[in-house]
C-alpha positions, 0 to 999 in steps of 0.5 A, a space after each residue: 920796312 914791309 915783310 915781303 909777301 908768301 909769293 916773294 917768298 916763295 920765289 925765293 925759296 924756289 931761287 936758292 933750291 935752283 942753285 943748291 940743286 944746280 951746285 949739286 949737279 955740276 959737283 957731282 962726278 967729282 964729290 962721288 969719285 972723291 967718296 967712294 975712294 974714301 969709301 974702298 979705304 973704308 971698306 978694305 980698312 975694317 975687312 984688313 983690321 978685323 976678324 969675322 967680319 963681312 961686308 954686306 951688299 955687292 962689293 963694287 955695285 952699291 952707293 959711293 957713300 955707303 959702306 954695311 957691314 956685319 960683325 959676328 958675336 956682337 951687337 950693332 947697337 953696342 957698337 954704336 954706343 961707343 962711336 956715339 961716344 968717340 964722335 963718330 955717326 953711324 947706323 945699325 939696321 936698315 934706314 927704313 926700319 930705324 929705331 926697330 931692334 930686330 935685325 933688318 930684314 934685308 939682311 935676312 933676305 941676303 941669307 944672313 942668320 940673325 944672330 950675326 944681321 944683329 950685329 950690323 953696322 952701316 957707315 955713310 960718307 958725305 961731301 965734307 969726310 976726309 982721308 982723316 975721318 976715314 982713317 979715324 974710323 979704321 984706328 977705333 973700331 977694331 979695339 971697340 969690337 975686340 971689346 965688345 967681343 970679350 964680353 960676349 958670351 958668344 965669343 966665348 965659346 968660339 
């Protein structure tokens, strides 16, 4: 059987990101809506279940699959580690400045000192999250940042 040619498939390519795209588009409104209430449930969950904790960026304007947050006393990394190690994915810092360990200089910009921008956290929701995930997330993170807080010699002296 003869390989197609690069131009067909080319056309192929070109065929099946029309219809991701198209897929993409007409699901759109319903996928967001689904997401940022995932995303409020997020949001409300961790303000409710953890002390000096604050939520960064405007509280309503902002991506319906993104919620930042900054935790005093720790650090983001440290939280990271551990949702690495419960099957949870998530950032600290900027997505521009991945992999840097300075605090990101966005939320320098918003006034936050670094000692707290280095305890960033920032979790992304996409299509296939569920309510569970969510709920997942709100069950774990308050005992890994009282955790890591006990350890700090920040808190300490608080």
């Amino acid at each position: 059987t003869p390989k197609p040619s690069s131009a067909a498939s080319d056309v192929y390519k070109r065929q099946g990101l029309a219809t991701a795209l198209k897929l993409a588009y007409d699901h759109a409104a319903e996928n967001n809506s689904r997401i940022t209430a995932l995303r409020e449930q997020l949001i409300q969950g961790v303000l409710e279940r953890i002390p000096d904790v604050q939520l960064t960026g405007h509280p309503n304007q902002r991506l319906p699959n993104s919620a930042s947050f900054v935790f005093k006393y720790i650090e983001g990394e440290s939280i990271l580690l551990h949702l690495d190690a419960l099957g949870i994915c998530a950032s600290s810092g900027s997505a521009c400045s991945s992999g840097s360990l300075e605090p990101s200089h966005v939320l320098l910009a918003m006034g936050i000192p670094p000692d707290i921008a280095h305890g960033s956290l920032r979790l992304t929701l996409g299509r296939e999250n569920t309510e569970e995930d969510v709920n997942y997330v709100l069950e774990v993170l308050p005992g890994i940042v009282e955790k890591l807080r006990m350890m700090s010699p920040l808190y300490q002296t608080q």
